[in-house]
C-alpha positions in Angstrom: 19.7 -22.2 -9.1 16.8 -20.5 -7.3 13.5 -20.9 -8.4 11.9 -17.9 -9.4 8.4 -16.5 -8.3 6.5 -13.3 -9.6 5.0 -11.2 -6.9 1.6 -8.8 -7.0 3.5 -6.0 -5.3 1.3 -3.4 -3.9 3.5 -1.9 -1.7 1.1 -2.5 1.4 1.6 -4.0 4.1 0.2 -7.1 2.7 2.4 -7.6 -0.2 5.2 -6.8 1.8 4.5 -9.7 4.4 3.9 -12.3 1.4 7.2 -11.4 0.0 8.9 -11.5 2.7 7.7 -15.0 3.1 8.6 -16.0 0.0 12.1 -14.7 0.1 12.5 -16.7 3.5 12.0 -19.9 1.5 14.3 -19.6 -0.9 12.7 -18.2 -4.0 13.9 -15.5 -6.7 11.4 -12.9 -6.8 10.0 -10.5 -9.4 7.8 -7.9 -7.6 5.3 -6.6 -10.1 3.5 -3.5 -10.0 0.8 -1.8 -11.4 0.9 1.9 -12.0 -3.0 3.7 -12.7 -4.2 7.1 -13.5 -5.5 6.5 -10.2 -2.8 5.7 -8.0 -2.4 8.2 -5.0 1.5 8.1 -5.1 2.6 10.2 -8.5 5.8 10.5 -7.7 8.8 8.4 -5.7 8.4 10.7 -2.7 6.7 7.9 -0.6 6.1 5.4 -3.3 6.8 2.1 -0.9 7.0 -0.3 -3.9 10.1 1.4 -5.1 12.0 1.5 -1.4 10.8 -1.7 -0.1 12.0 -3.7 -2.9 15.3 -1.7 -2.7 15.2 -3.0 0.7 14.7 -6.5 -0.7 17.5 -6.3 -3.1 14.7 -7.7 -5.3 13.8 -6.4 -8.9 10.8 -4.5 -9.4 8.7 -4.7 -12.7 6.1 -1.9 -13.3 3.3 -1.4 -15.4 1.8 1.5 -16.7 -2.2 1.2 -16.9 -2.8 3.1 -19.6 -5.4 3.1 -22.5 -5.9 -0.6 -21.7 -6.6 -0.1 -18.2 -9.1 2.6 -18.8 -11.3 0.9 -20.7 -11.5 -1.9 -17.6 -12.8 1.4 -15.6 -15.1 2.1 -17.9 -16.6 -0.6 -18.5 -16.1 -3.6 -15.7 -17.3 -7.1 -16.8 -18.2 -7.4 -13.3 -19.1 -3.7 -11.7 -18.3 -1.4 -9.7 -17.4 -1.9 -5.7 -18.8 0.8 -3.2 -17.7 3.8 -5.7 -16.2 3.5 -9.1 -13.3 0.8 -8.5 -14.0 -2.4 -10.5 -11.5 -4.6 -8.6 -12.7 -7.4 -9.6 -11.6 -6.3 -13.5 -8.9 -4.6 -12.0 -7.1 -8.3 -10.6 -7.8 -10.2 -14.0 -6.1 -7.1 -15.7 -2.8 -7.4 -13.2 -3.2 -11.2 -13.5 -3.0 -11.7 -16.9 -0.2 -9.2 -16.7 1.2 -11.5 -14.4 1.0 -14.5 -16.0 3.0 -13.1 -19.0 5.8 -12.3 -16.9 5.6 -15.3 -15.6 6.1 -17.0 -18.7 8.5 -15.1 -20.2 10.8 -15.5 -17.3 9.9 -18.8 -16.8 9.3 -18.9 -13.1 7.4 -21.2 -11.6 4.2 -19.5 -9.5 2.6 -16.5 -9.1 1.9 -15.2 -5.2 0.0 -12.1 -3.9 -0.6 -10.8 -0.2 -4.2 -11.5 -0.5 -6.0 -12.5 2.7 -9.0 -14.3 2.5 -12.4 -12.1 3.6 -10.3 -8.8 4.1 -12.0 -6.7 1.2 -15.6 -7.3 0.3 -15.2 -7.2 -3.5 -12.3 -8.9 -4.5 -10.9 -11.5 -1.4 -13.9 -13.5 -1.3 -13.5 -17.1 -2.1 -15.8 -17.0 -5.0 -14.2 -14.1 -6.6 -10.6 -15.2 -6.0 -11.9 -18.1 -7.9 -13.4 -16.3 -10.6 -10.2 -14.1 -10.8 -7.8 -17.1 -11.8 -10.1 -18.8 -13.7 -10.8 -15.3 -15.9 -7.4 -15.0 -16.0 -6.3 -18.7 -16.8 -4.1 -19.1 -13.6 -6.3 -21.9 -11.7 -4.0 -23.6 -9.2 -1.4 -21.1 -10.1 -1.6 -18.3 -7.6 -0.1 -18.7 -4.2 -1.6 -16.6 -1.3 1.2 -17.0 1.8 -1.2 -15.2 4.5 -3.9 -17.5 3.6 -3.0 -20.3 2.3 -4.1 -22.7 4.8 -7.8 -21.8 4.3 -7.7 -22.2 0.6 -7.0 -25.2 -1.9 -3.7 -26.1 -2.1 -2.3 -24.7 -5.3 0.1 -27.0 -7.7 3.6 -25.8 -6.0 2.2 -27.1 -2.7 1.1 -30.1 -4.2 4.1 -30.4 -5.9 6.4 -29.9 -3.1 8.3 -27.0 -4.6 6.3 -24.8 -1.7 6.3 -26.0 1.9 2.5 -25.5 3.2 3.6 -25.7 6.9 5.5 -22.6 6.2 2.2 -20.6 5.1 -0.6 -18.6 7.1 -3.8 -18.7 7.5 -5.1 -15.0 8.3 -8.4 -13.9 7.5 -10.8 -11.3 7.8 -10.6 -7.3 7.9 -8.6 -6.8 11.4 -5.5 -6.2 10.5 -3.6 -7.1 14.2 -1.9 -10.4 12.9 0.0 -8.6 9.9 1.2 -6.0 12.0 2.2 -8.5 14.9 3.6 -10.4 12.1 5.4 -6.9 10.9 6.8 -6.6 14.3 8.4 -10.1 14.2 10.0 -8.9 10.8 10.9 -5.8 12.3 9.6 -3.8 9.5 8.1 -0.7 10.9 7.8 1.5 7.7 4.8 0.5 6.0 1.7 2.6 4.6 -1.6 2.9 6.5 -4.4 0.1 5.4 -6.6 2.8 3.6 -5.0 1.5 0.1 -3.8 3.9 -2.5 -6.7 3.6 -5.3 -8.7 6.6 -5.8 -11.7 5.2 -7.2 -12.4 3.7 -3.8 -12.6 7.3 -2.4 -16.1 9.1 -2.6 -15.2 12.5 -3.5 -13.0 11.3 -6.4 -15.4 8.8 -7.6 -18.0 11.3 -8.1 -15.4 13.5 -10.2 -14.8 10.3 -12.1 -18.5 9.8 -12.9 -19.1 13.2 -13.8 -16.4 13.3 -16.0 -17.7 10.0 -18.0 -21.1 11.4 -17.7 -19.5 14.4 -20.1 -17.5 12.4 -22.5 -14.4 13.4 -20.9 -12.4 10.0 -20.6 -9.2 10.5 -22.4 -5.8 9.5 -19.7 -5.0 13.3 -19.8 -8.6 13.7 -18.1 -7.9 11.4 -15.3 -5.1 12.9 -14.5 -6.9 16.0 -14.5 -9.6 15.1 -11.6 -6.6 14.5 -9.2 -6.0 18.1 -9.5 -7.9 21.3 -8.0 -11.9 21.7 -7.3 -14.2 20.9 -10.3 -17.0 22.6 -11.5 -19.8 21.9 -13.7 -21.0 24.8 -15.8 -24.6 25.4 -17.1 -23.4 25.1 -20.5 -21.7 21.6 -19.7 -17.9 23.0 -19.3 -15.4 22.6 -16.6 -13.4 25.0 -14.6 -10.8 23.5 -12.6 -9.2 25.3 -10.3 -5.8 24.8 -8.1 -6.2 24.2 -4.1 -2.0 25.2 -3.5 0.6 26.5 -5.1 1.7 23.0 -5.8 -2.0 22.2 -7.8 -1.9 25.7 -9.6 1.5 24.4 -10.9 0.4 21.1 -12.3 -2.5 22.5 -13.6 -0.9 25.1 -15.8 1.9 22.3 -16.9 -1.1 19.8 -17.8 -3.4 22.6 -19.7 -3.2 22.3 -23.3 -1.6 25.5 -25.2 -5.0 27.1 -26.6 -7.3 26.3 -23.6 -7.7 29.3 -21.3 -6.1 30.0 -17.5 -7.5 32.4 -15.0 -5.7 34.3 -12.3 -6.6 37.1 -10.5 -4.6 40.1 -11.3 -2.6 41.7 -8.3 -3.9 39.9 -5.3 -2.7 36.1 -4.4 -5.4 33.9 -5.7 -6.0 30.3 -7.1 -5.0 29.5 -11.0 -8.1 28.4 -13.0 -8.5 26.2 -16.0 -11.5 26.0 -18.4 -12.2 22.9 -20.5 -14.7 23.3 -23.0 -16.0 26.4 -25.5 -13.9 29.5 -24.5 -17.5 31.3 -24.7 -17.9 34.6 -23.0 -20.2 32.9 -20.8 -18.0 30.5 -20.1 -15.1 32.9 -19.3 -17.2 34.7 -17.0 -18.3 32.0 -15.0 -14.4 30.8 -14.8 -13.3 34.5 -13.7 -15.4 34.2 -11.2 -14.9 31.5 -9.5 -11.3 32.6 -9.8 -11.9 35.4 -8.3 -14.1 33.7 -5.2 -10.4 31.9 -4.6 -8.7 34.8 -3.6 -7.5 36.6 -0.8 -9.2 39.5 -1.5 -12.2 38.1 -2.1 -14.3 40.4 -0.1 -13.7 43.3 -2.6 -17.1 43.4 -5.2 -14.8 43.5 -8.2 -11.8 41.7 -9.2 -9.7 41.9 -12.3 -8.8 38.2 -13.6 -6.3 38.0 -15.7 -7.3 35.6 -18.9 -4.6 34.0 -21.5 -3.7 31.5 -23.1 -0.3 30.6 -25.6 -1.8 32.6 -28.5 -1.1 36.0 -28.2 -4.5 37.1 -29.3 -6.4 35.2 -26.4 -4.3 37.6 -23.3 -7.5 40.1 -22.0 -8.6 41.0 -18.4 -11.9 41.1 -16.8 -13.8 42.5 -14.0 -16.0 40.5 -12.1 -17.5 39.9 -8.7 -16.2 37.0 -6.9 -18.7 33.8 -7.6 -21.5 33.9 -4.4 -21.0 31.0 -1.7 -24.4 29.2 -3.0 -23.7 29.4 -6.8 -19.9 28.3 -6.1 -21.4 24.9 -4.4 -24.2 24.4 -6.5 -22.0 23.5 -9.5 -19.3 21.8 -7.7 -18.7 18.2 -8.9 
């Protein structure tokens, strides 16, 4: 009977080469993945955790980060990285996750496709360190494209894991996992970017903003991967829809009393306001609307304004939002 292993499965390149490794020794693995608010991939489409491990004929275990995982955004025992992405919080979280797995299907190590010095935060020795001691897995996390820089761990001390077999990649230049991909013959693989949003600027600024404004519930972080965002006067939001395919998801994720904007007759973004359906509010909202449309060279519009009660369906004219305004209250 084959020993089992659980496997941090990104879907990168990375995690692809360490399991690939570890399926080449023998083992049974579980690939284990965690699924944020702030994952790029939202749907299947492209998700490489989900074909990959088809590939692999190898079971895939995910996690929903949910309420749990938000509160490690909010407030990381050990900060923030370059933007808002506490990845330092973020590992313990999937560790300990891990490590429960682990134990409830008895297997006998944990392995991720860590390499030692490729991300400034969290693959430094010291953190990786502090990572398995936070998360009570000293000794107990294998790292196959490193492993011959670090420690040995207690399943190469043991002789259940062959250390000749392991790596010993480091740095940021990612040439030996590709060159290492080409030996495998696996071609389809993400770029090295990574898929976590609160590594990207833009987003991270949404996410602080949003915070900032009390708005942290899991239906508003789904929100800021949607549309342009702007910051009212009077504190509200207007989001409004960049394609056909945002406009969509916006309406589907507004509530049924909060208000939508369209304009009337001419192609144009949908918008949605979050906050008090003031008339200042409303006005502000229409107009931006209306600066999102096709015709937006005409001085008046009419914007369409409604929501699911049947009392709350008017229209308005406005003049499309000026250029300076419009970027003086994006987020």
């Amino acid at each position: 009977m084959k020993s089992k292993a659980i496997g941090l499965f990104s879907g990168g390149l990375d995690s692809i080469l360490a399991t690939r490794i570890i399926l080449d020794m023998g083992f049974e693995v579980i690939a284990l993945n965690l699924k944020t608010p702030f994952c790029c991939c939202d749907t299947d489409e492209k998700c490489y955790s989900e074909s990959i491990t088809r590939e692999f004929s190898i079971p895939l275990k995910r996690i929903q980060g949910g309420e749990d995982y938000l509160e490690v955004v909010k407030n990381p025992k050990h900060g923030y990285g370059k933007n808002m992405n506490p990845c330092i919080d973020c590992r313990i979280f999937l560790f300990k996750k891990a490590k429960q797995l682990m134990e409830e299907v008895n297997a006998e190590f944990i392995f991720t496709g860590e390499v030692l010095g490729e991300r400034p935060m969290s693959q430094r020795l010291q953190a990786m360190k502090l990572i398995e001691r936070e998360s009570d897995l000293k000794g107990k996390v294998l790292r196959p494209l490193c492993a011959k820089l670090l420690e040995p761990t207690l399943v190469e001390k043991k002789g259940v894991v062959d250390r000749q077999r392991l790596l010993s990649i480091q740095g940021r230049s990612r040439k030996p996992q590709m060159a290492l991909a080409r030996s495998y013959r696996i071609e389809d693989y993400p770029c090295p970017a990574g898929g976590c949003l609160l590594t990207d600027k833009a987003f991270a600024r949404k996410l602080r903003d949003s915070l900032d404004h009390g708005e942290d519930s899991l239906r508003d972080m789904l929100l800021l991967k949607i549309g342009r965002h702007f910051r009212l006067p009077t504190k509200a939001k207007v989001i409004a829809g960049r394609n056909q395919k945002e406009n969509e998801a916006l309406l589907s994720a507004a509530h049924p009393l909060e208000l939508k904007f369209t304009v009337q007759e001419y192609k144009s973004t949908y918008a949605l306001l979050l906050g008090e359906p003031s008339p200042e509010n409303q006005t502000h909202a229409a107009r931006i609307c209306a600066r999102y449309c096709d015709e937006k060279r005409l001085s008046t519009l009419i914007v369409k304004v409604w929501s699911d009660s049947p009392e709350n369906c008017r229209r308005l004219e406005v003049s499309p939002l000026e250029g300076n305004l419009l970027a003086s209250i994006q987020i």
